[in-house]
C-alpha positions in Angstrom: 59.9 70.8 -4.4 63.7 69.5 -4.1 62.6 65.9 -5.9 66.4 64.5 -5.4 66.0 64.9 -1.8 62.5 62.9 -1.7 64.4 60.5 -3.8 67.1 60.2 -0.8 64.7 60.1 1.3 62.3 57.3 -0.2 65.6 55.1 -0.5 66.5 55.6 2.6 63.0 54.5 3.8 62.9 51.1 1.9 66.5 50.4 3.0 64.9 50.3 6.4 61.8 49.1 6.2 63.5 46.4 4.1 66.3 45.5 7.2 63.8 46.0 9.7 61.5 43.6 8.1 64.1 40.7 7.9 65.2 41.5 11.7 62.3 42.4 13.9 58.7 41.6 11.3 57.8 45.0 10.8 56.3 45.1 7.6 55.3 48.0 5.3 51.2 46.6 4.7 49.2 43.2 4.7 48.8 41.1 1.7 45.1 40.2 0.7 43.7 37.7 -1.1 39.9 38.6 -2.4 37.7 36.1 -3.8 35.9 38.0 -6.8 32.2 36.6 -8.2 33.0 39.4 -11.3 36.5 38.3 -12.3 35.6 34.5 -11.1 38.9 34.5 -9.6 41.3 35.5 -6.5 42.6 38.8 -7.1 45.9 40.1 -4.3 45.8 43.5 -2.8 48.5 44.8 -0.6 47.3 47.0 2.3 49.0 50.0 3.8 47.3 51.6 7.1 49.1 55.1 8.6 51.0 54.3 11.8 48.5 56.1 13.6 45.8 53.4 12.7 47.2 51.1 15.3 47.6 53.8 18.2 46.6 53.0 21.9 47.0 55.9 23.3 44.7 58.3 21.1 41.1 57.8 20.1 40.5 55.7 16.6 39.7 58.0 13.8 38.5 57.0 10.0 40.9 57.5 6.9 40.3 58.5 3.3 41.8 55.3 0.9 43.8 55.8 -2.3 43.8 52.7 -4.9 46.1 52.6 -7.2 46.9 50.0 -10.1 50.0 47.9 -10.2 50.2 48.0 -6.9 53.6 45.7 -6.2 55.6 48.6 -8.6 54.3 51.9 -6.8 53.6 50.5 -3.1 56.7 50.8 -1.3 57.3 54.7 -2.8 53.7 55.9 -2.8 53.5 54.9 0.4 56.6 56.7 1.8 55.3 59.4 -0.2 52.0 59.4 2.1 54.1 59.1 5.4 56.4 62.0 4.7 53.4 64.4 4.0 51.9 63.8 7.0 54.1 64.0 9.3 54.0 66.5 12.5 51.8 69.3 13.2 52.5 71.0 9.5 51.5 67.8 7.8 50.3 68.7 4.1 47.7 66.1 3.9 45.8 64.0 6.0 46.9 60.3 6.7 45.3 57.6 3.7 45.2 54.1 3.9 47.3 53.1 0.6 45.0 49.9 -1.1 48.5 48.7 -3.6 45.9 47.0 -6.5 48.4 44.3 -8.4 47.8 43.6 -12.2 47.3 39.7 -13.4 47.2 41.1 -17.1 47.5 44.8 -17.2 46.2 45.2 -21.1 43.4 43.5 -20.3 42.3 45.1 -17.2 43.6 48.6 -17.7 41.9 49.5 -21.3 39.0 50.3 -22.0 38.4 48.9 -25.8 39.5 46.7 -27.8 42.6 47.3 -29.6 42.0 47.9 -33.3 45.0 48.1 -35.1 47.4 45.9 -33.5 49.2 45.8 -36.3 50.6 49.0 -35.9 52.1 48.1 -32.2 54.3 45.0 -32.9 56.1 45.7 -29.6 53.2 44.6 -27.7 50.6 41.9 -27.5 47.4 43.7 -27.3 45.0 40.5 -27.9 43.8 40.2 -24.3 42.6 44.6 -24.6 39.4 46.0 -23.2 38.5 44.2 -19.7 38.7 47.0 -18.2 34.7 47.6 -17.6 34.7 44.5 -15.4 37.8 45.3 -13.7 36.5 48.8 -12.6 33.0 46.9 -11.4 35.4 44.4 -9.2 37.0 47.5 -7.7 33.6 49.3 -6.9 31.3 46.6 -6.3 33.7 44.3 -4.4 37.0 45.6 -3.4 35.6 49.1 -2.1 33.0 47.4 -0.1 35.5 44.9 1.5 37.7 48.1 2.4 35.3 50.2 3.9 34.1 47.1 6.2 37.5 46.2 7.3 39.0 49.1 7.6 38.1 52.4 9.8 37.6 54.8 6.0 35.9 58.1 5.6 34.0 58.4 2.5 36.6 60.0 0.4 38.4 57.7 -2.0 41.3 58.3 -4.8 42.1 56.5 -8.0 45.4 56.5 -9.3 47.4 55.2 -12.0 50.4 55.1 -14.8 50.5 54.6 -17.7 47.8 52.0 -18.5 46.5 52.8 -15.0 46.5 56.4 -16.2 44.6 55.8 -19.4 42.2 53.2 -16.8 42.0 56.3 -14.5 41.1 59.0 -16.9 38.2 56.6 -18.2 37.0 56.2 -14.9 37.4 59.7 -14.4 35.0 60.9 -17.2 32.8 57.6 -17.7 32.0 56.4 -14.5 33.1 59.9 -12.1 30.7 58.6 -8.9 33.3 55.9 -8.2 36.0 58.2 -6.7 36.4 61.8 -5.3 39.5 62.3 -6.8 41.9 61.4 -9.2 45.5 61.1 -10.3 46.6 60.3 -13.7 50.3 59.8 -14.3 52.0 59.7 -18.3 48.1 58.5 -19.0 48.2 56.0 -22.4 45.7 58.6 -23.7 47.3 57.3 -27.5 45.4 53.9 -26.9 43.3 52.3 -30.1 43.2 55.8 -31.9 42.9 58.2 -28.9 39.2 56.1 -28.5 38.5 58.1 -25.2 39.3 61.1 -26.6 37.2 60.9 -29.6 34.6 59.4 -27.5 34.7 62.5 -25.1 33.0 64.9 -27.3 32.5 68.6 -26.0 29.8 67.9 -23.4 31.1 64.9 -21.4 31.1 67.1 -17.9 27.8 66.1 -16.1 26.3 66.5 -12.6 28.3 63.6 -11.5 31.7 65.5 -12.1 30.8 68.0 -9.8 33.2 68.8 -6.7 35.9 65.9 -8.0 39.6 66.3 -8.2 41.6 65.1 -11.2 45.5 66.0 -11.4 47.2 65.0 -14.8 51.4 64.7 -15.0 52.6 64.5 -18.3 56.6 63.8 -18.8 58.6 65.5 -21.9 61.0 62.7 -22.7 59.9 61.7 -26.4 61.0 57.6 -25.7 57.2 56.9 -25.1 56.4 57.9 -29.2 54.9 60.8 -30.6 51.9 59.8 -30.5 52.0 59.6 -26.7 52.7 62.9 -26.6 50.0 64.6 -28.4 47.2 62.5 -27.1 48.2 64.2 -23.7 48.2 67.4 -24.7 44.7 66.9 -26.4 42.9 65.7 -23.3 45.0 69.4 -21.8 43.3 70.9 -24.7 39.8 69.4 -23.5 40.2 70.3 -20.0 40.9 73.9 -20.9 37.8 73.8 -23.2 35.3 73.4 -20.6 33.4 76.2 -20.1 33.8 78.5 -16.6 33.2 77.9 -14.1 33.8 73.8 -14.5 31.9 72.1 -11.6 35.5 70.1 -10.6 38.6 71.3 -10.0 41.6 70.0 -12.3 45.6 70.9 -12.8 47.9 69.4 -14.8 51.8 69.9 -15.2 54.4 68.8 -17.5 57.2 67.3 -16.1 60.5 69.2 -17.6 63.4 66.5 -17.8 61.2 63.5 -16.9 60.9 60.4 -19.1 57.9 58.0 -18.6 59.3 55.8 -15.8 61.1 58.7 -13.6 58.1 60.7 -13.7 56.1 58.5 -11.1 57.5 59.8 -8.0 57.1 63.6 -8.5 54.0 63.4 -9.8 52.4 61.4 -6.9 54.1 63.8 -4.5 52.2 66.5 -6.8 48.8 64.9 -7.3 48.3 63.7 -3.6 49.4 67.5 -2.4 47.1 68.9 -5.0 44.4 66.9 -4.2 44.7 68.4 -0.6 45.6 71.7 -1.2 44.7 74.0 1.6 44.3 70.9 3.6 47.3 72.4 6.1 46.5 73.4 9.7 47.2 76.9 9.9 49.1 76.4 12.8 51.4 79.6 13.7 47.7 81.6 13.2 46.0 79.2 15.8 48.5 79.4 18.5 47.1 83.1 18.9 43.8 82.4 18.0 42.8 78.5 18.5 39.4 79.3 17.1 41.3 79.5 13.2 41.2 75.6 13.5 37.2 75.4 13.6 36.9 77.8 10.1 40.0 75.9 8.7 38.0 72.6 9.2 34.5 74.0 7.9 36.3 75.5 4.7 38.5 71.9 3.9 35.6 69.9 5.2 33.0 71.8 2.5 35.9 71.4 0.0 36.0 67.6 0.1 33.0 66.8 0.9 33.1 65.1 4.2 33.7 65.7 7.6 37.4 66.6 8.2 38.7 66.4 12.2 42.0 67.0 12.9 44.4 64.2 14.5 44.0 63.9 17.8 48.0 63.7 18.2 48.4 66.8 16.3 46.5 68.9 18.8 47.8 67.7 21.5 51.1 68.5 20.3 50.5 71.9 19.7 48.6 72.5 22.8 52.1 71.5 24.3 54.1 74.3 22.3 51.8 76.8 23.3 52.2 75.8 26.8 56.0 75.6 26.3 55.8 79.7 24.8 53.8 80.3 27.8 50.4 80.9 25.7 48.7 79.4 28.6 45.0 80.3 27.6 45.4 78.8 23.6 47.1 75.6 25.7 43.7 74.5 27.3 41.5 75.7 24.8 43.3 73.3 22.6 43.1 70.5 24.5 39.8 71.5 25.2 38.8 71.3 21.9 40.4 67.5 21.2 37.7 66.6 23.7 34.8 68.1 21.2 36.4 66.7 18.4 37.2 63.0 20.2 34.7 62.6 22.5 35.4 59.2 23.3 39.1 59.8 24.1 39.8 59.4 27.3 43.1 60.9 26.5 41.7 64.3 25.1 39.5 64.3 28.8 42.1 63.6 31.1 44.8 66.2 29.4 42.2 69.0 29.7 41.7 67.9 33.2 44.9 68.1 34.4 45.4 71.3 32.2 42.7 73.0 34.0 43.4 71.9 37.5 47.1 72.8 37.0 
């Protein structure tokens, strides 16, 4: 992947979205204020829904949701990252509503202990460390909840985070797995009050709960983040690589050649999100010959991830129209004929079949 030109490309987005928010309101997601009984307080949320949520045209469909911590730093380029993806008929992963979680006190919220040498980290202020039990209850027990009944979701979910978030999303990942499908831990603090999740780990921490997740794992090589850093990563590699085959979830992790702590963010999300989809792509030049690929492709991804995938709506449609256009007249309505199975309700999908039949 040519990361420089998804860097162009990201700034280009935010430079618009950014003009075209002072001139005409369009905004990139919807702030949220959520009253939480666990935290006892009011926690913000920013809300990013695919521009197909909103469509008039085509049926409503559901969306998987990825949360991610410190929210107001990664929403603007995760976001962009999820819209260039899934764009067109060769889109790489489905559209996800992006749930941008901001941080009040991220030591206290993102780690899982308390810190017990703090006198070996003068450069911080580690007296507020190891809320991060109750923060991961608020998530499940209140945010998810208030998603899923405001929003049209699927029942896939993702957790992702840096840094602290990473260290937060690794501990969710082995502790508490049920919470999400999949994961993505970026430059993960794995160092954190003597490598505690590590030790804590042990060599029989997979259980029946782990079975069928995701986790991806980026790791950047700069050294500015401290030795110590370093090696904690490459000891939770070590773990991963431990577990016996076949492991009942499916894991990667890369190391980031050239990135330091802060530039690894971008590729890595670009990286984790595609690997947490992989295979996810229509095979589309195969089912303008043979429509029918579509139906295996969606039983295979469907069986992968554990629920339900259907196509966009859109997306058909648009290829039904190239095969007309190359004169593959018979793979043209059986396309569209198909959007009518997989949106019933659409009066769209019933009324372009129609008029493809009675042409």
């Amino acid at each position: 992947m040519n990361y420089k030109f998804l860097t162009i490309y990201l700034l280009l987005t935010l430079i618009t979205s950014n003009k075209i928010t002072a001139q005409n309101s369009i905004v990139l997601g919807e702030k949220i204020e959520l009253k939480s009984e666990i935290l006892n307080e009011t926690r913000e949320v920013w809300i990013n829904v695919p521009s197909s949520y909103n469509y008039t045209i085509y049926a409503p469909k559901n969306y998987p949701v990825c949360y991610f911590f410190d929210g107001d730093t990664h929403f603007k380029n995760f976001s962009a990252i999820q819209d260039w993806l899934t764009r067109n008929v060769y889109a790489s992963i489905p559209e996800i509503i992006m749930v941008a979680i901001l941080q009040k006190d991220r030591t206290n919220e993102l780690t899982p202990t308390k810190m017990e040498t703090p006198e070996n980290w003068k450069r911080a202020n580690f007296s507020t460390s190891g809320g991060n039990k109750a923060f991961m209850d608020f998530i499940e027990k209140e945010l998810k909840p208030f998603v899923n009944s405001n929003y049209r979701t699927t029942n896939y979910s993702i957790l992702s985070g840096h840094s602290f978030g990473g260290l937060a999303t690794i501990n969710c990942f082995v502790n508490t797995p049920e919470y999400f499908n999949a994961y993505l831990a970026i430059d993960p603090s794995m160092w954190w009050n003597n490598e505690n999740i590590l030790t804590n780990m042990g060599d029989s921490w997979v259980t029946k709960n782990h079975q069928n997740k995701r986790i991806y794992i980026a790791k950047a090589t700069d050294s500015g983040s401290g030795e110590a850093h370093h090696k904690a990563i490459l000891k939770l590699f070590d773990k991963l690589n431990a577990i016996p085959e076949p492991a009942n979830f499916s894991f990667n992790y890369k190391i980031y050649e050239g990135e330091d702590h802060g530039s690894v963010v971008i590729p890595a999300e670009y990286d984790g999100i595609r690997y947490i989809f992989k295979d996810y792509q229509l095979p589309v030049k195969g089912a303008m010959k043979e429509p029918n690929l579509i139906d295996e492709h969606l039983i295979k991804i469907s069986k992968q991830l554990g629920y339900k995938v259907i196509p966009d709506e859109k997306t058909i449609h648009q290829l039904a129209m190239v095969c007309k256009k190359q004169g593959l007249i018979e793979q043209y309505k059986t396309l569209l004929q198909k959007n009518t199975t997989y949106y019933p309700q659409s009066k769209h999908a019933k009324e372009a079949y129609k008029n493809a039949v009675n042409e």
